[in-house]
N, C-alpha and C positions, 0 to 999 in steps of 0.2 A: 350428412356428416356423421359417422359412425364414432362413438366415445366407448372409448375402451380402458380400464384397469380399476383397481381396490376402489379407489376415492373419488368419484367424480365430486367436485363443487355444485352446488347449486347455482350459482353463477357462473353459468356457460359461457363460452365465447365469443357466441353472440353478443353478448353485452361488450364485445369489444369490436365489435364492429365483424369479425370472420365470422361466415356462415355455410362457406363453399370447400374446408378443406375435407381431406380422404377420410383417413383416422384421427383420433385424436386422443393418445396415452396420456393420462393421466394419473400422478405421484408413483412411476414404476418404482418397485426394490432395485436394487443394485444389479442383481444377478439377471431383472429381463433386459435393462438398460445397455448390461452388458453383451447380450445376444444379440438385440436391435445394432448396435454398433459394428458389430462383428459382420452381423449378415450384410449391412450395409454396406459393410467397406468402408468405414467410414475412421477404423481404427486397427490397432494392432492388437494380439494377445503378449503379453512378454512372461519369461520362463518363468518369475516366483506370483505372478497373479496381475500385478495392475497393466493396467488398461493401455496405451501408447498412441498419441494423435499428431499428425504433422498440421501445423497450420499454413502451411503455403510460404506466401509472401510475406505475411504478416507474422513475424515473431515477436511481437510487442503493440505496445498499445498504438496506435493514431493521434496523436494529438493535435494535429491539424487538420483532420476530418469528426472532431468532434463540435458540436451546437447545441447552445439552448435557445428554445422558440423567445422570440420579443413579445411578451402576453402580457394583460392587462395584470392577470394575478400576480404576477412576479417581477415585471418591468423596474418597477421602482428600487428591487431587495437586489438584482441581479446586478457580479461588478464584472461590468461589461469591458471586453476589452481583448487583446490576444489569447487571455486564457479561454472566457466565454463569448462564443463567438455568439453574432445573435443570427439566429433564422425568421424570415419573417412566417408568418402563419397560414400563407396562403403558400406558401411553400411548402412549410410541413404537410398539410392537408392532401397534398397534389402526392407526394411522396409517399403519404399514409398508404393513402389510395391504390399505386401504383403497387404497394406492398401485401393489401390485403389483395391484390389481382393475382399476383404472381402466386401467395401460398393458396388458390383452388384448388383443389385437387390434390394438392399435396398430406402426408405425414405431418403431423404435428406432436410434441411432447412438452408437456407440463408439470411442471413443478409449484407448488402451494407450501411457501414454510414465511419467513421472519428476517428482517433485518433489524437488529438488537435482542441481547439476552435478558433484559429487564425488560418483564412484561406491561410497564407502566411506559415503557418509552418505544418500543420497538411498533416494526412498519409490518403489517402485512404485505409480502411482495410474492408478485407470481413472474415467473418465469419462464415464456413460451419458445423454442426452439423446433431449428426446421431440423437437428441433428442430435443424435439421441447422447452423443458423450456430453454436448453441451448441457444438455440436462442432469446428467450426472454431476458433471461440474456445480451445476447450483447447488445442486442434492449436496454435495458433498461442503459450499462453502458457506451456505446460509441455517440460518435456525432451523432443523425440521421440527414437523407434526407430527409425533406418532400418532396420535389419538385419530381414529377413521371417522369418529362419529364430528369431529373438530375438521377435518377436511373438506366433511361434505358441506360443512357449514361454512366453508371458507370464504371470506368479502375482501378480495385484493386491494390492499391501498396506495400500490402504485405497480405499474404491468410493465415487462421489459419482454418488448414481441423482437426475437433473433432471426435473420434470415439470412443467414453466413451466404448462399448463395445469390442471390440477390443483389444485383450491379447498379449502383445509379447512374444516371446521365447528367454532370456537371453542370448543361446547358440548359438542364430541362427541370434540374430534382434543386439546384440552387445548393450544389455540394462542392467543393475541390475535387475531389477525384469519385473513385465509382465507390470510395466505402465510406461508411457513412454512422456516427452515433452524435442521435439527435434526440436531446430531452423537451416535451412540453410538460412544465411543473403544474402548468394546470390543470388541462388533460389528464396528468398523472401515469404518463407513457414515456417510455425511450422507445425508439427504436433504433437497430444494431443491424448493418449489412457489409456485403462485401470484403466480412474481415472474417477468419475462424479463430483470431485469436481470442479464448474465451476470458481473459482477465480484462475485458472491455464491459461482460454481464457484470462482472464483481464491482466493479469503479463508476459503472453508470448507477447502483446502487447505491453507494459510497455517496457519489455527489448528490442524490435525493436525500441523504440524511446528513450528510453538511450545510444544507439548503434548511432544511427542518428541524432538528436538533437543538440548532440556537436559538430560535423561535421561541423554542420551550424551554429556555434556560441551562440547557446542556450542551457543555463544548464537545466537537468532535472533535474526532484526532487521530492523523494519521499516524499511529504508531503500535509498539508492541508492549505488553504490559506482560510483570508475574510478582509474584509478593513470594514472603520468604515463611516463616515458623507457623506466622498470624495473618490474615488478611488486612491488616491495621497496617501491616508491612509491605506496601505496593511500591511497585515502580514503574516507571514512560520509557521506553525508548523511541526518542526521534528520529528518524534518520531517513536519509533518498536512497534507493538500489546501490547497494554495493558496499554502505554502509558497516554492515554488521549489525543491524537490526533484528534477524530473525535469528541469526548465531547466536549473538550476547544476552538474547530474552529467555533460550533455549535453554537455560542454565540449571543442570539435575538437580542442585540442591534448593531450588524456588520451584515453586509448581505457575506454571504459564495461565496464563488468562486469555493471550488471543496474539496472536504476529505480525496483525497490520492494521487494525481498525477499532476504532473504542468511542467512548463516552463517556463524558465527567459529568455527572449530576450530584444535588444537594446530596444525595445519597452516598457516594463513592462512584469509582469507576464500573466499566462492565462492558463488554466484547461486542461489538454488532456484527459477528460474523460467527458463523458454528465451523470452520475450517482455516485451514491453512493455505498460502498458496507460495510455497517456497520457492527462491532459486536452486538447481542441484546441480549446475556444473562444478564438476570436480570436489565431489559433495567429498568429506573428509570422514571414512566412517566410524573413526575413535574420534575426532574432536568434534562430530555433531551425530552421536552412534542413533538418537534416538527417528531427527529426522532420514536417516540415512535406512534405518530399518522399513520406513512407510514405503517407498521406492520400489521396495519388495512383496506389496501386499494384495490382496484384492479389494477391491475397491478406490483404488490410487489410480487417480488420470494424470499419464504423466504428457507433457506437451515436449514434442522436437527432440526428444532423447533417442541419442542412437542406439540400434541393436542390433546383436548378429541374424540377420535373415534367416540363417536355418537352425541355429541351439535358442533364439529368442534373447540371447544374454544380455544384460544392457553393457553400456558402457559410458556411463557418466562423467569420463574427461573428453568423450567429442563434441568438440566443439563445431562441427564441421556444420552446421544448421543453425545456431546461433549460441551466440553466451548464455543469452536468456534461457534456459530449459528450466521448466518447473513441473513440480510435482502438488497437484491438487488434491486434499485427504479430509474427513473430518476430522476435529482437533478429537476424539473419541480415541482415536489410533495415539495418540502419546498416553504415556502412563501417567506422566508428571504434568498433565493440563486439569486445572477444574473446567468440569464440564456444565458447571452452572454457570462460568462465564463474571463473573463477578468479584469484586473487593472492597477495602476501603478507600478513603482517598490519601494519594500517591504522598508517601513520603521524601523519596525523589525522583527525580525528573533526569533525563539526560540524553542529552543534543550530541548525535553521532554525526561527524563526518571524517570522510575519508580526504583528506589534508595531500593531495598528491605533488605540492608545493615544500611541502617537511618546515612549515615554519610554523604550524600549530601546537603546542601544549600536549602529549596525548592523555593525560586529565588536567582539567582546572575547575574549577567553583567559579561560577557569575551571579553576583548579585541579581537584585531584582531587576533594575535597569538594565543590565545586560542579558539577561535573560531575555526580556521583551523584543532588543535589539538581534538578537540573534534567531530568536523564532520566525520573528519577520522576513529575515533575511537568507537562513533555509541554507545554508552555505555545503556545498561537497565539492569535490573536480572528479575530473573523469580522466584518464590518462589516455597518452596519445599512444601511438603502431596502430590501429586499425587502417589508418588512410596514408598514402605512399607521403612523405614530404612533409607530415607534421611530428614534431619532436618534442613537444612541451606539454604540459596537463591544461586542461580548459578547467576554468572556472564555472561552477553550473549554481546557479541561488534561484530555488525555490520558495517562494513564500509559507511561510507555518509548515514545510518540511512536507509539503503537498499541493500546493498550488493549480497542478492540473483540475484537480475532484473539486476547490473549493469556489463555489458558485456565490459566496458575499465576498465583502470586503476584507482582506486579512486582517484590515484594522479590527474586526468585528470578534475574527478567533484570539486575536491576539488580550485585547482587550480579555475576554474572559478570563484565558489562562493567568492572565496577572491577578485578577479580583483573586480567582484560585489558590496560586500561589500565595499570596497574601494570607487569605482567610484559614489556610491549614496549614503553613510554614511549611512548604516542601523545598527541601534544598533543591537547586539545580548547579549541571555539572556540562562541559562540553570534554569530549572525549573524541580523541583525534585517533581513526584508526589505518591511517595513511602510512606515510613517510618518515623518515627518521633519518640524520645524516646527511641529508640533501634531498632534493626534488626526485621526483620519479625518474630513473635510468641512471641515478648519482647515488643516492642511499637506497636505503634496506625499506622494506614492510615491516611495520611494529607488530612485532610477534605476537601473536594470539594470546598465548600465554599471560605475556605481560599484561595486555589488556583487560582477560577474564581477570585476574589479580588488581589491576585497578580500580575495575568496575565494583568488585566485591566487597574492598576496602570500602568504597566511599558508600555501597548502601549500608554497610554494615557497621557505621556511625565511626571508622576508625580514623577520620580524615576532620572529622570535627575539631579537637584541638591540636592537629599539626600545625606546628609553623607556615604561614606561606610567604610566597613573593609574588610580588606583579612583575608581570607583562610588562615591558615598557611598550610596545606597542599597542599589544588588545588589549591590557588593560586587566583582564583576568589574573585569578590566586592561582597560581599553582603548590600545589604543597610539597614540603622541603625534602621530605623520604616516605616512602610505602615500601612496608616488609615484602621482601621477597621482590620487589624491583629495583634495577638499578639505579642507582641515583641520578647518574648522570644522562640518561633520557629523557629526566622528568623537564628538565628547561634545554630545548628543541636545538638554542644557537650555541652551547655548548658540543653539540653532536654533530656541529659540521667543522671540518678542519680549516672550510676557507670563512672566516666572518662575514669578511665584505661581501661576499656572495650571500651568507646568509641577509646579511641587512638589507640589502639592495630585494633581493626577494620576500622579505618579510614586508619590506614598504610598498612593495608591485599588488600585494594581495593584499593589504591594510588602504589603499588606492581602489581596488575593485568593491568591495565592501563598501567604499563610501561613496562611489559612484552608482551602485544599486539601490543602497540606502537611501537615496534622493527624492525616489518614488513613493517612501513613505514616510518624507518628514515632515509634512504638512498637517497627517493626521495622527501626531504623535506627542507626548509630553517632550520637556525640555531635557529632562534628565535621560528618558532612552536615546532621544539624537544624539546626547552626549555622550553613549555609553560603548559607541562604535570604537576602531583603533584609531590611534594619533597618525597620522604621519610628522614622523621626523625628520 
């Protein structure tokens, strides 16, 4: 086994059980990463520098080919169920097995950086790949090492071994299909196959420090964070795909802290990821100029983006490979990110979704009960045309606005976030960037616009003593006027011209919310059960 590049670690990979593959790169720069890829065939060049990879079948994550092993060390902490599936260990093993067989002889490429910016909490993580963009990818979305003499010294505290090519056998590997991401928290491995989508390296990551995190008194969170003058001035964004989470954090006049992943400790917040990993279809490039400029760079891995075969051009409205196209970058490439990754704690909070029903608020204030109520319950829709014969928006509730990654009990994140909120008085706000007018194919998209001007109002304390009103359904303040938005959008069933349509669908989705909410009223106070919508 030949070890090649700047930084070898002293803990070889041997210690992980390979002994047989070819080469083995370790910590490439950018520029061999980019060669290795090239020569490979493994990617594209496109005309202003970054990088272009297709991933096949897989344009998005697996979540039904995802596993955590059933092990002594985590059996008990682990909330078992559709989200985590269990594997047993004699399976894992067999599959390990079957994985270190196949990479003999092969190309290996490694990566030695960090998951979190606080060196008091962050995980040593390495990241092995049979494919050299994948490696970049990490390169680009985790903490690096520059320090060479800190490389060799590297001691991984948890290994993500990738073999995109590498098929299981259902029958044999104890998987659903032939792809496969399976964590043992003991072991301190995931292993990743069958899929090239590489935001499966990021999120199997993710879920080892949702798992660990709390442990130590520090909430994860899937979300986007940036503070404004001061870092005393933070802020959360919640939100599922499609949201407006990496838009609305993206904001020039706040400097960004990180786009999807964080951590609350005694201390303030702070980023566990050193990159970004945006959506860019139909990337808008005056109303998001800064990510739209990475897209153009080198060092930017962009996934499923199309381009012209012979001028290399992209073209960021085909969709013709999927919605999904992302663009992977260090946050280094924004001007307006700190690159230390850190702030104080969050003065507010806010719960994004996308309201494809139009009977949501598009801002309101939730109490503390509701608050709790609403993190739980994770709430977005997804609108319908992708499938012949369905016409209406799906209700999609994910738990803490992440539920895939989160391997405890949501009672457990949730729980934090209130001690949280409590003990540093952060407002929280839900903010609807759906519908307006009617449901989806009936009313409008709430205008960008209006939304950036909502959001800025309420961090920027101008919503504090507005008048409000409640809900008579959910229950939440909305406030009576915000400068420079119309009034009459701010209360949803004034913006449809048929009521009873509106009422009838406000009580259909104020009905799904308390039929989700069932699953966790058992492990709840009185006052969040109670903080759901009425039905009237």
């Amino acid at each position: 086994m030949e070890n090649l590049g700047p930084c070898m670690s002293r803990i070889g990979l041997e210690n992980h059980g390979i002994a047989h593959a070819r080469r083995v790169y370790w910590n490439l720069p950018v520029a061999k990463l980019y060669e290795h890829a090239l020569s490979r065939s493994e990617a594209m060049l496109a005309r202003e520098g970054p990088l272009v990879a297709a991933t096949g079948s897989h344009t998005g994550r697996s979540p039904n080919d995802k596993f955590i092993v059933r092990e002594a060390s985590s059996e008990e902490k682990v909330w078992w169920g559709s989200v985590n599936r269990p594997m047993k260990e004699e399976a894992f093993e067999q599959l390990r097995r079957r994985v270190l067989a196949y990479i003999q002889d092969r190309d290996l490429f490694v990566f030695d950086g960090y998951a979190g910016a606080d060196p008091g909490y962050r995980l040593p993580v390495r990241i092995i790949t049979e494919k050299a963009w994948h490696c970049l990818f990490a390169r680009n979305m985790f903490v690096r090492e520059e320090s060479p003499e800190k490389l060799r010294a590297f001691e991984p505290g948890f290994v993500v071994l990738d073999v995109a090519g590498f098929k299981a056998v259902p029958e044999l590997d104890g998987t659903n299909s032939s792809t496969f991401i399976v964590g043992h928290l003991g072991k301190k491995l995931f292993l990743i196959g069958g899929t090239e989508y590489a935001g499966e390296i990021k999120k199997s990551i993710f879920s080892v420090m949702n798992y660990a995190l709390p442990q130590r008194g520090v909430l994860s969170m899937h979300c986007s964070a940036n503070y404004g003058s001061t870092r005393d001035d933070a802020a959360l964004f919640f939100g599922l795909s499609g949201t407006g989470k990496t838009t609305l954090s993206a904001d020039p006049k706040r400097v960004l802290i990180g786009d999807d992943e964080h951590g609350w400790s005694d201390d303030g917040i702070f980023n566990i990821e050193g990159g970004c990993y945006a959506k860019v279809i139909r990337l808008d490039p005056l109303g998001e100029p800064e990510i739209f400029a990475t897209t153009r760079r080198f060092g930017t891995v962009l996934e499923n983006v199309v381009f012209d075969a012979e001028t290399r051009a992209l073209d960021l409205d085909d969709d013709s490979l999927t919605e999904n196209t992302r663009a992977s970058y260090p946050i280094t490439q924004l001007s307006n990110a700190d690159v230390g990754g850190a702030a104080g704690h969050p003065r507010n909070i806010i719960f994004l979704t996308c309201d494809a029903f139009g009977v949501l608020p598009p801002i309101s204030r939730l109490n503390h009960a509701q608050a709790m109520y609403h993190f739980l319950s994770g709430y977005t829709a997804k609108v319908a045309g992708t499938e012949r014969g369905v016409t209406e928006p799906t209700a999609t509730f994910s738990a803490c606005f992440g539920a895939p990654f989160m391997p405890l009990h949501p009672g457990v994140y949730a729980k934090m976030l209130g001690e949280k909120i409590r003990r540093h008085g952060s407002r929280v706000w839900l903010v609807n960037t759906g519908w307006t007018g009617g449901p989806y194919g009936v009313g409008s998209r709430m205008k960008l616009a209006h939304t950036r001007r909502m959001v800025s109002a309420a961090l920027a304390g101008e919503l504090d003593d507005v008048e409000m009103t409640r809900d008579p359904i959910f229950g939440v303040s909305i406030p009576a006027a915000i400068t420079d938005v119309p009034s009459q959008i701010l209360v949803p069933r004034k913006t449809w011209s048929d009521k009873a349509a509106f009422d009838t669908m406000a009580a259909r989705l104020a009905k799904m919310f308390d039929e989700t909410f069932k699953e966790f009223e058992s492990g709840v106070e009185d006052e969040v059960r109670a903080a759901g919508p009425k039905l009237l």
